[in-house]
C-alpha positions, 0 to 999 in steps of 0.5 A: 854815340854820334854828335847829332843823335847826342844833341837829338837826344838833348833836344828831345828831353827838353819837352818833359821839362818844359812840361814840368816848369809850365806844370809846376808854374801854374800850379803855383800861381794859381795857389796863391790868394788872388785873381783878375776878378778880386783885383776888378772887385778891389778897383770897383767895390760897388761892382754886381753879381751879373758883372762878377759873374761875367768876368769869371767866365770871360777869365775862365775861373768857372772852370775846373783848374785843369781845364784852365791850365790846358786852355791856357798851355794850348794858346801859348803853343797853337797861338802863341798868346800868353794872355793878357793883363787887365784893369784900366789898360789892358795889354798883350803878355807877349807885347809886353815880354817882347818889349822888356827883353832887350833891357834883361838881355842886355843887362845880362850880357853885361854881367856875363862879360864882366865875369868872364874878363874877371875871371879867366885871368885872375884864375890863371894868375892864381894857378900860377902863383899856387900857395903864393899870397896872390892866390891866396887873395885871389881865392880870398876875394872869389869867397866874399864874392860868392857869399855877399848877397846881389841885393847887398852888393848892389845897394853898396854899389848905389852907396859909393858911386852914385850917392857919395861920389856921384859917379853914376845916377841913383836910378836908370836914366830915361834914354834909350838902351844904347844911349851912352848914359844907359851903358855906363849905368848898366856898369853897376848893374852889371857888377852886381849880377856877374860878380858871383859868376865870375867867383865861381868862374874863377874858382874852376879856372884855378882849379882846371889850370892847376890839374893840367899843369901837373900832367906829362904834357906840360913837364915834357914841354918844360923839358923840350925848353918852352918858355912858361909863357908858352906852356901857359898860354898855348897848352895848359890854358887851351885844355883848361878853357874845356870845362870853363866854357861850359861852366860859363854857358850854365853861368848864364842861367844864374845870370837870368835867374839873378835878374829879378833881384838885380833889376829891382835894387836898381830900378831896371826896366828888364823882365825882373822889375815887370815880375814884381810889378805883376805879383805886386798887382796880381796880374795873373797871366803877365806872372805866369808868361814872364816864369814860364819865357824865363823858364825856358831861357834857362832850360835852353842855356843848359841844353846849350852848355851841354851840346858844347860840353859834347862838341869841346870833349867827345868822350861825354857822349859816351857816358 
């Protein structure tokens, strides 16, 4: 199978899915207690028939459920509108995801890239100490980070630096995102989200590393006289990076889904705080947009991973 219609097909097969997650999303929602109208009636209690009346037409609740999610999947794909929050201060679904991303991407970025600088050579230390007590603390040390939970791990962090030492402040200071404050907050932040990705990350280089080091290749270098640094670095390291390029790309939708989690410990104005928020105040149409967006990220760093798996070792495409 050619690289295009490999990468056709994938790109193809996410439209079931995407399907399926705004499907499985709405249904959910819609399960739980709660709608625009109990939230109006709850703010009003006074409120009358005539007005209760005209709010469940004008939020589409005299309509059968499927009816709803049809009216609701047709406006995010002909018009691109998510909706609409209500009560006091109505505002765009889609205003307010576009306003909150920078903060979740950029907090994302951060958590990517500390796993990754952790992890690539922490893993190859391990593989080249094999058995040694560095590899045994190195995969020591991946453990714990793979099993201590985000939310722990963050509260600890806010523990140390920001309440005994006084290193970073307690919650996300109120300066833009680039300002340097904000960065050296995000340092936290970023730890918390990225340490078990790096865990795992560092796992599977170990591991990738171990394996090639035993092939032909590597002996016939070492008989050749290459210096180990060199079959290290230049061979075995360059074979290893396969699979965890692509394992890092799959990392990226843990790193989103993680979030939610992370962004509340620390009080981070990412996608994940407003998707409390909007659960805590029932609003509706801001829970599914910010689901279904958060959804589809994930779904396309998948497609993502795949297409590189493909590209960095043909014979995928042939399985």
């Amino acid at each position: 199978m050619s690289l295009r219609r490999f990468i056709l097909k994938r790109v193809l097969l996410i439209f079931p899915l995407l399907l399926g997650v705004s499907i499985v999303t709405f249904s959910l929602v819609k399960l739980t207690p709660g709608n625009p109208v109990q939230v109006a009636i709850g703010l009003n209690p006074d409120m009358g028939p005539q007005e209760i009346a005209r709010l469940k037409q004008r939020y589409g609740l005299t309509k059968p459920a499927w009816q709803q999610y049809l009216n609701w999947l047709s406006d995010i794909v002909l018009h691109a509108d998510f909706g609409t929050t209500y009560g006091a201060r109505e505002q765009e679904v889609s205003e307010i995801i576009v306003n909150k991303l920078p903060e979740t991407v950029a907090l994302g970025i951060f958590g990517w890239v500390f796993a990754v600088a952790i992890a690539i050579p922490t893993g190859i230390y391990a593989a080249v100490r094999k058995d040694e007590l560095g590899d045994h603390v190195s995969r020591f040390v991946a453990l714990a980070g793979i099993s201590l939970p985000n939310f722990w791990l963050g509260l600890m962090l806010i523990l140390i630096f920001s309440v005994s030492l006084n290193v970073f402040p307690v919650t996300a200071p109120r300066t833009p995102l680039w300002h340097p404050k904000t960065l050296a907050f995000l340092l936290m932040p970023g730890i918390t989200i990225g340490t078990a990705s790096a865990s795992n990350l560092m796992r599977i280089m170990r591991s990738s590393m171990s394996e090639e080091m035993n092939k032909e290749y590597v002996t016939a270098a070492r008989a050749k006289g290459l210096p180990e640094r060199t079959v290290v670095l230049k061979h075995v390291l360059r074979n290893s990076l396969i699979s965890v390029t692509t394992v890092a790309a799959f990392l990226t939708a843990s790193i989103v889904a993680g979030s939610v989690v992370v962004e509340t410990v620390f009080g981070w104005r990412g996608l994940g705080l407003e998707l409390i928020r909007a659960v805590r105040n029932r609003q509706v149409d801001l829970i599914l947009g910010i689901t279904l967006f958060t959804g589809t990220a994930i779904i396309l760093a998948n497609l993502l991973a795949d297409i590189l798996y493909a590209v960095l070792d043909p014979r995928i495409r042939y399985d």
